[in-house]
NUDOMAR-370377 format. One line per field, with one value per residue: residue number from 1; y, z, x of N, C-alpha, C, CB in turn. Coordinates in pm, whole numbers. Atoms other than C-alpha are relative to their C-alpha. Glycine has a CB too. Example, Ala and Ser with C-alpha at 12.3 -4.5 7.8 and 13.67 -1.06 7.14 Angstrom:
2
resi <- c(1; 2);
n_py <- c(-119; -119);
n_pz <- c(0; -6);
n_px <- c(89; -82);
ca_py <- c(-450; -106);
ca_pz <- c(780; 714);
ca_px <- c(1230; 1367);
c_py <- c(120; 109);
c_pz <- c(0; 73);
c_px <- c(90; -77);
cb_py <- c(3; 46);
cb_pz <- c(125; -142);
cb_px <- c(-99; 41);
This chain:
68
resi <- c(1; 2; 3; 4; 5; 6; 7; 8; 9; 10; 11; 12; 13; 14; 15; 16; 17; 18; 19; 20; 21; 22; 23; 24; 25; 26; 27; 28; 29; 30; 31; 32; 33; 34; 35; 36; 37; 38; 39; 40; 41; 42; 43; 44; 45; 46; 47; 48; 49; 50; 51; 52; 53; 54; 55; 56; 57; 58; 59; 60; 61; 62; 63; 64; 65; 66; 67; 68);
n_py <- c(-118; -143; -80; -110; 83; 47; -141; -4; 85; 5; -92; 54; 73; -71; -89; 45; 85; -130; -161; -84; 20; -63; -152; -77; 42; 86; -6; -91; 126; 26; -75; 70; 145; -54; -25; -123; -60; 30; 162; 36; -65; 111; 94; -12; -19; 153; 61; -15; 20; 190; -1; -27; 67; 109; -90; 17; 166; 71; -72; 27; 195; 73; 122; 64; 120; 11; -36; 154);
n_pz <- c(0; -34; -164; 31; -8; -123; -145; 20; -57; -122; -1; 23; -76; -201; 6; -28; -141; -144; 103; -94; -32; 104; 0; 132; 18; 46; 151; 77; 63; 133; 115; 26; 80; 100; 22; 22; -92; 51; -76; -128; -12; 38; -84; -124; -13; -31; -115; -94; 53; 8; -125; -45; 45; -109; -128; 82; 11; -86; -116; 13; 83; 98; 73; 114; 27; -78; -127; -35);
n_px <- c(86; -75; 14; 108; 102; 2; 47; 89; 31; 13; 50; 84; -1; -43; 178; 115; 4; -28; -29; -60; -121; -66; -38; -12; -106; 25; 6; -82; -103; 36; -9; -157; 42; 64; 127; 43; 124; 166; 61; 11; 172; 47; -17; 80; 155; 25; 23; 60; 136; 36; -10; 110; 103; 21; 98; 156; 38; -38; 100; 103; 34; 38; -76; -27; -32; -119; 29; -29);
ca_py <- c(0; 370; 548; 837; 597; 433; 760; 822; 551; 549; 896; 749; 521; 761; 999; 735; 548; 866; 1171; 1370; 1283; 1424; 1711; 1930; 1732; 1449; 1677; 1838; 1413; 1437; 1737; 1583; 1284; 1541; 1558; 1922; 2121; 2058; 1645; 1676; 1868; 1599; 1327; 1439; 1495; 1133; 992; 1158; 1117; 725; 740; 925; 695; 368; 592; 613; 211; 125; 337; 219; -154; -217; -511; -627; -919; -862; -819; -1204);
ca_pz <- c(0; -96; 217; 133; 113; 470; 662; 520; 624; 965; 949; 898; 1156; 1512; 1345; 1360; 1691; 1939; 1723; 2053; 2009; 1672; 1669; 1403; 1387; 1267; 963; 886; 836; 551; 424; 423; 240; -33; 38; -46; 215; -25; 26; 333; 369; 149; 368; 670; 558; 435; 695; 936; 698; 718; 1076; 1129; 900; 1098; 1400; 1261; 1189; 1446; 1708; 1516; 1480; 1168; 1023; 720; 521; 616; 961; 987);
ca_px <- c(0; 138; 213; -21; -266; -171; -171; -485; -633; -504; -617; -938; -906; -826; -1134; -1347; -1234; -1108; -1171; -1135; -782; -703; -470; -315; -32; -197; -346; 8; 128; -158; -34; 356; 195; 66; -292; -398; -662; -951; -889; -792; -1188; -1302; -1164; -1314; -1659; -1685; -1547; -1760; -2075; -2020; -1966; -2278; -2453; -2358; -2475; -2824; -2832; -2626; -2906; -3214; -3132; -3110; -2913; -2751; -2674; -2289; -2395; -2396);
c_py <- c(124; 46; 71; -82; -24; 101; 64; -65; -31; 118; -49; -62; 57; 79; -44; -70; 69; 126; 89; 5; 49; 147; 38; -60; -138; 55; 40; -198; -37; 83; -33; -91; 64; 46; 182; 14; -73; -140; -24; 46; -129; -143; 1; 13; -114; -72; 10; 6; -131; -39; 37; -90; -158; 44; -30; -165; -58; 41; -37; -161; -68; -85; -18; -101; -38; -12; -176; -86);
c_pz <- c(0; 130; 25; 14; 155; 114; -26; 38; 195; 80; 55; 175; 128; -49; 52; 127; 77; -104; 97; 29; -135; -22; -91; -21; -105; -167; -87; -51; -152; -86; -69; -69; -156; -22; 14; 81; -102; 23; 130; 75; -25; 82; 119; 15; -57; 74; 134; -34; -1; 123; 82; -72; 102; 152; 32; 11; 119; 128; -19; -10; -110; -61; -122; -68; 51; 174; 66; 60);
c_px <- c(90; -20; -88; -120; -28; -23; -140; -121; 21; -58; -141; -51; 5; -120; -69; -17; 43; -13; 1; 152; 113; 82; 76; 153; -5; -98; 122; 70; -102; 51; 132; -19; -21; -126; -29; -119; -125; 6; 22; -159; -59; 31; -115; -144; -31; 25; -116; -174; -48; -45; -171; -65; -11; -24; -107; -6; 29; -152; -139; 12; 60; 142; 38; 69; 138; 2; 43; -154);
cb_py <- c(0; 117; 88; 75; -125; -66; 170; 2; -74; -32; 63; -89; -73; 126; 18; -69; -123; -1; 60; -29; -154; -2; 45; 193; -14; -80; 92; 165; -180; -1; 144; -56; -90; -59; -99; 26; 213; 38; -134; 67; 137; -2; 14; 96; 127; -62; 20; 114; 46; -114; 110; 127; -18; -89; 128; 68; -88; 43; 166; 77; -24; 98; -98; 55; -14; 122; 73; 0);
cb_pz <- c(124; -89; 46; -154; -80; 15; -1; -69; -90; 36; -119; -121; -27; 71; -113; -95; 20; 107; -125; 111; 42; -72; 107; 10; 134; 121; -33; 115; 142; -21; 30; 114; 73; -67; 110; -138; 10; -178; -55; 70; -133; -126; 47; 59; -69; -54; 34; 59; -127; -30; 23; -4; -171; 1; -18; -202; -111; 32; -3; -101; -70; -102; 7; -39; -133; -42; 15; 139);
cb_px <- c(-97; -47; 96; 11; 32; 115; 125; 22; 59; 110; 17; 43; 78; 202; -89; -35; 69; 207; -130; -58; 0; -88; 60; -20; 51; -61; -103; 124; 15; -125; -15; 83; -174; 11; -83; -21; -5; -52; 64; 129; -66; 42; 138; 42; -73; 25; 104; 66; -10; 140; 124; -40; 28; 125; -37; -4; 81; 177; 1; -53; -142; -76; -57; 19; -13; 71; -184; 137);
């Protein structure tokens, strides 16, 4: 996996599992990777649009075939 990729991803990953723990240090290792402000924007508002969506499902119930 490109690196850019991997810090992206782990990016990903502390948002969505302590995002009270994210600090500006951890967006300047996207910007050292290459990611430009507008994807680093774009990152964060899908991640946190998915997040809220398994929110929603996760809070109402609802199940799916992956679910098991």
């Amino acid at each position: 996996m490109p690196p850019a990729e991997a810090a992206l991803l782990e990016y990903a990953r502390k948002l969505t599992l302590a995002p009270a723990t994210i600090v500006a240090q951890d967006v300047e290792t996207l910007r050292a990777h290459g990611f430009a402000e507008a994807a680093i924007s774009h990152a964060v508002q899908v991640i946190a649009l998915f997040n809220y969506y398994n929110r929603i499902a996760d809070g109402l119930g609802i199940r799916t075939a992956d679910d098991g």
